[in-house]
C-alpha positions in Angstrom: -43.2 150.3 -19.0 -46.8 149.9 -19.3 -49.0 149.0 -16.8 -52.1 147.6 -17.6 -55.4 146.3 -15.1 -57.4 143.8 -15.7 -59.6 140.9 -14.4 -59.2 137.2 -14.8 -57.4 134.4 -13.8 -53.9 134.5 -13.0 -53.5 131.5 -14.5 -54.7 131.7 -17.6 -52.7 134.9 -18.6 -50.0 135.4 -21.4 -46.8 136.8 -20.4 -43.1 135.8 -20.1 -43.6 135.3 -16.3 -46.4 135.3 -13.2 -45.2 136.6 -9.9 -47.0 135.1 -7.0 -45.8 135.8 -3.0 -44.8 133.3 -0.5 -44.8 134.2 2.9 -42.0 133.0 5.6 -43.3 130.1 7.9 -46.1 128.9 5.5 -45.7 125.3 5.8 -47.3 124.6 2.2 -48.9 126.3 -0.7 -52.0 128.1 -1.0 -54.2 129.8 -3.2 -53.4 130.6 -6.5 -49.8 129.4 -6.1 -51.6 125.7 -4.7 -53.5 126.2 -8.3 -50.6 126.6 -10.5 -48.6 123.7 -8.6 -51.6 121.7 -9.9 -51.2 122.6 -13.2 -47.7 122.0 -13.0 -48.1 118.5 -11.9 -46.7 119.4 -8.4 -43.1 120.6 -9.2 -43.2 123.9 -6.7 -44.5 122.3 -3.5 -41.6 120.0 -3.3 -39.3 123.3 -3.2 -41.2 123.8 0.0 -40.7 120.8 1.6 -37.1 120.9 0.7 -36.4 124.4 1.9 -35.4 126.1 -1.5 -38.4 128.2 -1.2 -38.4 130.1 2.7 -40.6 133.0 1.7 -37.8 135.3 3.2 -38.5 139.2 2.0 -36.9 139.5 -1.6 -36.4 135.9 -2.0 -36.8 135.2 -6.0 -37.2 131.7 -7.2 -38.1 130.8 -11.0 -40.1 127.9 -12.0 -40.4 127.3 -15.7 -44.1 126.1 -16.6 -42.7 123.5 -19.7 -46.1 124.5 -21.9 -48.4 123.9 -19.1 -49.2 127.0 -18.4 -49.8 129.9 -20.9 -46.7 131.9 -18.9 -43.5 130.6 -19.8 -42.3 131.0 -16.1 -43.9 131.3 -13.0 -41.5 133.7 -10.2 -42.4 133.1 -5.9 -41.3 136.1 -4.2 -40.7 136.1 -0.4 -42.6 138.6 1.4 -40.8 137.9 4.6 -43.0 136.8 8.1 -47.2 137.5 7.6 -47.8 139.4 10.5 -45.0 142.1 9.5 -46.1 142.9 6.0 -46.4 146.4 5.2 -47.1 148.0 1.7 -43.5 149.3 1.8 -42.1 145.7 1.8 -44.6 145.0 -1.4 -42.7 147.9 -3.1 -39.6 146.7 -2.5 -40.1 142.9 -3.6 -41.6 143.8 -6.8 -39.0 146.3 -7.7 -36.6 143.3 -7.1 -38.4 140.8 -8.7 -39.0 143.1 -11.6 -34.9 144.2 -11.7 -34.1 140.2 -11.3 -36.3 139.3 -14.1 -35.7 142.2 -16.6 -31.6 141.2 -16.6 -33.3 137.6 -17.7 -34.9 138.9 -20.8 -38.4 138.7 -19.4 -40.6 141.7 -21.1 -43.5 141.1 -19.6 -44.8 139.9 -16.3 -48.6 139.7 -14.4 -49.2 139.4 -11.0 -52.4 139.8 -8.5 -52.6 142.8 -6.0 -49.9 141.4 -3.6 -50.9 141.8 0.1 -54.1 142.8 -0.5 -56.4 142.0 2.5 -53.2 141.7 5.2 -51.7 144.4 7.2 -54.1 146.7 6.1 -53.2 147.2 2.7 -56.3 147.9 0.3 -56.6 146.7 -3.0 -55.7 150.0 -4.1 -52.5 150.6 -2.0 -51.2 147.0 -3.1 -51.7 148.6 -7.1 -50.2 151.4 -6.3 -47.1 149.6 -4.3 -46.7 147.5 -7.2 -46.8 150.3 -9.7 -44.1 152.4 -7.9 -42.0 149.1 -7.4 -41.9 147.9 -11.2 -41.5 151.8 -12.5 -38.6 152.6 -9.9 -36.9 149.2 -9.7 -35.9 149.2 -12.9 -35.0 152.5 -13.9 -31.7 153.3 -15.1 -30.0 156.5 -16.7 -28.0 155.6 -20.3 -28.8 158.8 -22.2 -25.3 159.2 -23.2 -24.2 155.6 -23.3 -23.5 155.1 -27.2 -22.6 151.2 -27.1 -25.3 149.3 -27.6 -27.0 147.6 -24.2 -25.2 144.1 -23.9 -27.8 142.5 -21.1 -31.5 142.2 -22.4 -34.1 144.9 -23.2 -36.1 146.6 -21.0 -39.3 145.6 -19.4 -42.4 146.6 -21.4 -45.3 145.3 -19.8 -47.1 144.7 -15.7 -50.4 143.8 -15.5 -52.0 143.6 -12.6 -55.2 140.6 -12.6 -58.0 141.8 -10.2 -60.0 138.4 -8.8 -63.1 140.5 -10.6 -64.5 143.3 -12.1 -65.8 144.6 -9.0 -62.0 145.0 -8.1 -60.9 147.3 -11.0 -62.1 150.5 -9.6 -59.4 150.4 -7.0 -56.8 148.6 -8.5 -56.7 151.6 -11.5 -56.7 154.2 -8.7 -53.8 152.8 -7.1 -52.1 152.2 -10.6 -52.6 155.6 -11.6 -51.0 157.2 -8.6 -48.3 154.8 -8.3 -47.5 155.8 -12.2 -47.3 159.3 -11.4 -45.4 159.0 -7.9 -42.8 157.0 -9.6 -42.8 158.9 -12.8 -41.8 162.5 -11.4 -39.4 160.7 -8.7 -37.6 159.2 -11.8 -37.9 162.6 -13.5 -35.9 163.9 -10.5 -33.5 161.0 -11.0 -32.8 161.9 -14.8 -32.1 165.6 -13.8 -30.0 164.5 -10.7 -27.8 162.0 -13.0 -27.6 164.8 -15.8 -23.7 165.8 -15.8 -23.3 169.4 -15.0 -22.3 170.8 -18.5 -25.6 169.6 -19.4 -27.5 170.1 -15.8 -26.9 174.1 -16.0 -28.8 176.7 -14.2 -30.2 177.6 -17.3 -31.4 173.8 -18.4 -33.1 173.5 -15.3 -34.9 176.7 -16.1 -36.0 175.1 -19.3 -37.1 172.2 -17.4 -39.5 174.4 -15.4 -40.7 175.9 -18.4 -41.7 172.7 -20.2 -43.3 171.2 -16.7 -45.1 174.2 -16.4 -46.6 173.9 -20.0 -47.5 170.2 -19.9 -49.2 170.5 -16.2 -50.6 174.2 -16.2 -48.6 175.5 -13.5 -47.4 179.3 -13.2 -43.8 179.5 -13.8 -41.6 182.9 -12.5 -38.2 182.8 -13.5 -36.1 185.6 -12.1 -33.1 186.5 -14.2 -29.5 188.2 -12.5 -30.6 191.6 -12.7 -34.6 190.8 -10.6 -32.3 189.4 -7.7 -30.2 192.4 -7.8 -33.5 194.5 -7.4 -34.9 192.0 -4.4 -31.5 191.8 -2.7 -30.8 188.3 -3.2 -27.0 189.0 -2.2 -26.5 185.6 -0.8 -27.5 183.8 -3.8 -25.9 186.4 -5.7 -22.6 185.9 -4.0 -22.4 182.4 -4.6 -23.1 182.5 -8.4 -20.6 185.5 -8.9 -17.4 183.1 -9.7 -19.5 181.8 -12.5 -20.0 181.9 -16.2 -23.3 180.6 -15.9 -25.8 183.0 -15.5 -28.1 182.0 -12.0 -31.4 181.3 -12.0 -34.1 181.6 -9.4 -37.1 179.2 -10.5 -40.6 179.6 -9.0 -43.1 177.0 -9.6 -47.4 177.9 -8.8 -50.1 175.1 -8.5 -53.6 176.6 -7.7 -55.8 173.5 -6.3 -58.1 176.5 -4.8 -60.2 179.3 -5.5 -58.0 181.8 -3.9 -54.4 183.1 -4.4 -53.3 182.0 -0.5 -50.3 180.0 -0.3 -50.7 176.9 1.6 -47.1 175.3 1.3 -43.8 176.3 -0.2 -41.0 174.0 -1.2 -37.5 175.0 -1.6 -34.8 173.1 -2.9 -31.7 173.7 -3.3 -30.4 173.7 -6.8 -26.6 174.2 -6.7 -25.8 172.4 -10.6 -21.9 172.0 -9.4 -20.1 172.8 -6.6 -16.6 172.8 -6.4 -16.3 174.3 -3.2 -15.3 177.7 -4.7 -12.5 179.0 -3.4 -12.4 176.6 -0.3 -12.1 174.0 -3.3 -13.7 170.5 -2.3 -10.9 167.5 -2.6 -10.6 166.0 -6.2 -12.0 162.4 -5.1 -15.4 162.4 -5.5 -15.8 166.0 -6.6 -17.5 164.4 -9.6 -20.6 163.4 -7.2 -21.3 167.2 -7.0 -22.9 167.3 -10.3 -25.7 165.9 -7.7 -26.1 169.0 -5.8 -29.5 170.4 -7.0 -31.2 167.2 -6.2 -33.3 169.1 -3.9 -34.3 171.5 -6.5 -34.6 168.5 -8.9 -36.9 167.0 -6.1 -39.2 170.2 -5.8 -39.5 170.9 -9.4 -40.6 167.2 -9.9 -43.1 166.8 -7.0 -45.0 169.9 -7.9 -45.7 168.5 -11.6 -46.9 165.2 -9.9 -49.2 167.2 -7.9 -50.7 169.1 -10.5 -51.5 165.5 -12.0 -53.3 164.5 -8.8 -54.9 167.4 -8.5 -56.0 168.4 -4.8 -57.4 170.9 -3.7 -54.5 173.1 -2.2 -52.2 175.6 -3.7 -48.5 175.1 -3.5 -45.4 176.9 -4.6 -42.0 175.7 -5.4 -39.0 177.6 -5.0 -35.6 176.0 -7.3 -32.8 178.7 -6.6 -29.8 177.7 -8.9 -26.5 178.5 -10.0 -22.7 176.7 -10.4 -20.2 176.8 -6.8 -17.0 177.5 -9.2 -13.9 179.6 -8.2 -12.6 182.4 -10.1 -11.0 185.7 -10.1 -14.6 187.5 -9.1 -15.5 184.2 -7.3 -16.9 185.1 -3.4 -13.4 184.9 -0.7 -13.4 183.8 2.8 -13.9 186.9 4.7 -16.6 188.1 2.2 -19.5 189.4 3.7 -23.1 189.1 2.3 -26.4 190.9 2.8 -29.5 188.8 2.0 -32.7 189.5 0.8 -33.9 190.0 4.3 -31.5 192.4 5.4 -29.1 190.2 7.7 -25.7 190.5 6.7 -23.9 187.3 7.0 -19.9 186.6 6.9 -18.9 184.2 4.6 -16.2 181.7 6.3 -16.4 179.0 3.7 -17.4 179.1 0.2 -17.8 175.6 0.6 -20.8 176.2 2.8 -22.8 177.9 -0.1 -26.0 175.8 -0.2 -27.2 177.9 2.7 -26.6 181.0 1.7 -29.0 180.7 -1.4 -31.6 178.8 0.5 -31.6 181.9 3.1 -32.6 184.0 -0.1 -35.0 181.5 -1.1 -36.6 181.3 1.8 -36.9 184.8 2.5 -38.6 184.8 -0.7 -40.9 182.3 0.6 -41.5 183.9 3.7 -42.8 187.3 1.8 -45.5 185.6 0.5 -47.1 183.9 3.7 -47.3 180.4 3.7 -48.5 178.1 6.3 -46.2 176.1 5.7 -42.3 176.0 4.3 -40.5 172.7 4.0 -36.4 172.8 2.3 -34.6 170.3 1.0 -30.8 170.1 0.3 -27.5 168.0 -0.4 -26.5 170.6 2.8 -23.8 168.5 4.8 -21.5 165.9 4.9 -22.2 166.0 8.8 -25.3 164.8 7.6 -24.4 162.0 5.4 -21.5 160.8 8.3 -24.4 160.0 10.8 -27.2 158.8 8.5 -25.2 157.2 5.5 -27.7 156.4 2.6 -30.5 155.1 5.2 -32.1 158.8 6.7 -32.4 162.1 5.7 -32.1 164.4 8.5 -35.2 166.1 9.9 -35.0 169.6 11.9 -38.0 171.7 12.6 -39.3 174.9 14.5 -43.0 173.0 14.3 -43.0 169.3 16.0 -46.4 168.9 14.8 -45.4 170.0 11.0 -42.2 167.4 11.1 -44.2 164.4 12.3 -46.7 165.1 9.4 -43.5 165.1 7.4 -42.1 161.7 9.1 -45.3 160.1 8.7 -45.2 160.8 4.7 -41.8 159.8 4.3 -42.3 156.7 6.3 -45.4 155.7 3.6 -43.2 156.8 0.8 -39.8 154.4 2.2 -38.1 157.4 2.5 -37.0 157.6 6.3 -36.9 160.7 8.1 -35.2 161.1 11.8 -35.4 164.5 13.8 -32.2 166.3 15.2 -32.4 169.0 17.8 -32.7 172.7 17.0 -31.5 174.0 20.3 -31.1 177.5 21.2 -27.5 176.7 22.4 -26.3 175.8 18.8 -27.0 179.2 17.7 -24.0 180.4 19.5 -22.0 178.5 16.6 -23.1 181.0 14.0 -22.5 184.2 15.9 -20.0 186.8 14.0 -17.9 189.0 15.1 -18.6 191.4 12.2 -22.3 190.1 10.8 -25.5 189.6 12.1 -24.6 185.8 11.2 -21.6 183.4 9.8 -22.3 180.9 7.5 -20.2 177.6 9.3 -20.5 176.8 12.9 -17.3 175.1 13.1 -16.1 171.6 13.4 -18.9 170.3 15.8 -22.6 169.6 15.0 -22.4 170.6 11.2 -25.9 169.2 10.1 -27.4 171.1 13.1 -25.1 174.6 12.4 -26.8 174.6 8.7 -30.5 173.9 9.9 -29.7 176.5 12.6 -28.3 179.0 10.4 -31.3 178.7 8.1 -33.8 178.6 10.5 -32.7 182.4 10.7 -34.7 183.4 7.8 -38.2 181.8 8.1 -38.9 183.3 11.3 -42.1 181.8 13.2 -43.9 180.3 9.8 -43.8 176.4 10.9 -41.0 175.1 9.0 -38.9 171.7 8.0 -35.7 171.2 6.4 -34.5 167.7 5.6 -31.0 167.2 4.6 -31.0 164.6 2.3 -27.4 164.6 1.9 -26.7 160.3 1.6 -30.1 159.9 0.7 -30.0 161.9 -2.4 -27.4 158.8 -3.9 -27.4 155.3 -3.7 -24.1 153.1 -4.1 -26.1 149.8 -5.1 -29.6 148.5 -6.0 -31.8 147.8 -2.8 -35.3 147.3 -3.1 -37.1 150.4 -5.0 -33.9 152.2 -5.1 -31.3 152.1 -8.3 -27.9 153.1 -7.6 -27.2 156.8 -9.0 -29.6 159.2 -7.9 -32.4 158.4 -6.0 -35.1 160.8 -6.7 -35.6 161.0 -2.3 -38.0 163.1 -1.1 -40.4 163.9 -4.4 -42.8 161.2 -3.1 -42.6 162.6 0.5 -43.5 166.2 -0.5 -46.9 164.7 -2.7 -47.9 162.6 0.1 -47.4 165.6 2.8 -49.4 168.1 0.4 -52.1 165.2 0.0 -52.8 165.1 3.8 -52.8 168.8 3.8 -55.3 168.6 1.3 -57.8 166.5 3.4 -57.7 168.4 6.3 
């Protein structure tokens, strides 16, 4: 879709359909929408009166302008009560409105900068809100669809009308970030939705190397035989009942003169998992194609950052290999030595996401970040208590996590904290390793953020499992149902307020 800024009238522009905003408890029209009920001899103010139009958030209603207007339709979206407007509830309408209106053929719609002037959102925030919304609302994966597309064509065209040109500084800001924002989170999507004989270790390797080409970042890709020589047992363990060779991806961005490390991301990039040999039940097992959406998230947020360009260096760690079982596949009982040294007794294969983020993140650790954040499909613990709503949130740095929160929050992408207490450790304890890798029944999400707490040591640290998050069952405001891309918008606002500090 293109998105285009411009000044003018709202009224006077050319497009299949004008979206304008309503607001619940607005007891008649104003502004531009009073205008255009002018122009259409007073055919939408009677919709008020009557109670058709409420202004309730996502409420869609289509007026068709008959030749009086050089739109063919004009489209009032509910933005829900005045006071409670927030940028996030801008996103969210206009990815509606756009979804709404694509599956009714429209191509090309132009609104004004929604919001602007209320709840403090800025003319550029509003751009950028309804950038995002139009470029994720409407996103869907058919790659490998053959038969032809039986509803109507895709969107082409938003244009945002500033009131002036004074107004088109701000508004192309906003556009431009939104664009890119929403562009590597649907990137993410695409590889997330990829089936796995297509999504292999390998092709994300190639993914890495074409980001790294098009936005200048240094790539590392070590190969079987470089783990073997750092120690990477744990990830080694789990890739060993596979054809596939593993791959350990590491993406550079240098926003500074020096070669410190400010932030690392890791994500975890498992392309399938079965289960291994603790096989995973048939139903669903499909759904596990989606297991390197935290890899897919990294790889994608660190390409939007080298767009954006601040002034901050940041590395991103993809670890990635196939969960399959086979005659040399890792057993129950197995025991593992990491890169760091601990030794750690495999109890579940199942349970494998952990072991090659403790080798990742040892990795990370060795080259003295500030700051670590991981992200990972780690538990179904995690998706039982949160659903599709929150990722979970655990931390050894309060201050770091709530700089997390508060990015997430501005990205709609919830985050809520679980504890890391001491007394969970006692879970993990082995008799015969320095650590096991399942807890047991009780407090899984916590076990896993426990166990890999292990192997950062004091640098301040976040994981978010965005297991439930990572997938979405049905279209709901900027999300599309398939993958969802979480997270890549969190990890480029985060680094952008590390940035100004």
């Amino acid at each position: 879709m293109e998105i285009k800024v411009i000044a003018g009238d709202i009224t006077e522009i050319e497009a299949d359909a004008i979206v304008l905003s309503f607001f619940e408890g607005m007891e008649r029209l104003e502004g531009d929408l009073a205008d255009i009920d002018r122009m259409l001899n007073g055919n939408i103010s009677p919709l008020v009166r009557r109670g058709e139009i409420k202004g309730k958030l996502n409420e869609i209603t289509i007026v068709h302008s008959l030749g009086w207007l050089p739109a063919e339709r004009v489209v009032i979206v509910g933005l829900g009560k005045q006071q409670e407007l927030t940028t996030g509830k801008v996103r969210d309408a206009v990815a509606e409105t756009c979804r709404t209106l694509q599956k009714k053929g429209v191509r090309s719609i132009a609104t004004i900068p929604q919001g602007a002037g209320m709840g403090g959102i800025t003319l550029e925030s509003s751009a950028q809100m309804l950038t995002e919304g139009a470029l994720l609302g409407v996103y869907s994966f058919r790659k490998y669809i053959t038969k032809k597309e039986e509803e109507p064509g895709e969107m082409k065209q938003l244009t945002i009308v500033g009131a002036d040109k004074d107004s088109l500084s701000a508004l192309m800001a906003g556009c431009q970030k939104g664009k890119v924002l929403a562009e590597a989170t649907n990137l993410a999507r695409d590889m997330t939705n990829e089936p796995a004989n297509y999504m292999t270790p390998s092709h994300m390797a190639e993914m890495a190397t074409k980001l790294a080409q098009t936005y200048g970042l240094e790539l590392t890709i070590l190969e079987r035989e470089q783990m073997q020589e750092l120690g990477m047992g744990a990830l080694l363990g789990v890739a060993q009942g596979s054809q596939q060779p593993p791959k350990f991806i590491v993406l550079r961005y240098w926003g500074r003169g020096n070669r410190e490390i400010d932030i690392v991301f890791v994500g975890k990039g498992i392309t399938f998992d079965s289960g291994g040999i603790s096989l995973k039940p048939s139903e669903k097992m499909e759904e596990m194609k989606r297991d390197m959406a935290g890899g897919a998230a990294v790889m994608a947020a660190i390409s939007a950052i080298a767009q954006l360009k601040p002034q901050i260096n940041v590395m991103a760690i993809t670890p990635t290999t196939e969960n399959l079982p086979s005659g040399s596949a890792m057993k129950p009982g197995d025991l593992l030595k990491a890169m760091s040294g601990k030794t750690i007794e495999v109890i579940s294969t199942d349970a494998e996401g952990r072991l090659i983020l403790a080798d990742a993140l040892s990795y990370a650790r060795k080259h003295n970040p500030k700051f670590i954040i991981d992200l990972a499909t780690l538990t179904g613990s995690c998706r039982l208590t949160f659903g599709d709503v929150y990722s979970g949130g655990f931390t050894n740095n309060q201050e770091f996590l709530n700089k997390v929160i508060a990015a997430g929050a501005e990205a709609g992408e919830l985050v809520w904290q679980l504890p890391l207490h001491e007394l969970y450790r006692e879970q993990n304890k082995s008799d015969v390793a320095d650590i096991k890798n399942v807890g047991g029944k009780y407090a899984g999400a916590i076990t896993a953020a426990q166990f890999l707490a292990e192997f950062v040591g004091n640098t301040p640290w976040v994981h978010l499992d965005i297991a439930g998050t990572d997938l979405s069952e049905k279209d709901r405001g900027h999300w599309v149902k398939g993958a969802t891309g979480v997270a890549v918008r969190t990890l480029v606002n985060l680094v952008l307020s590390l940035a100004k500090q």
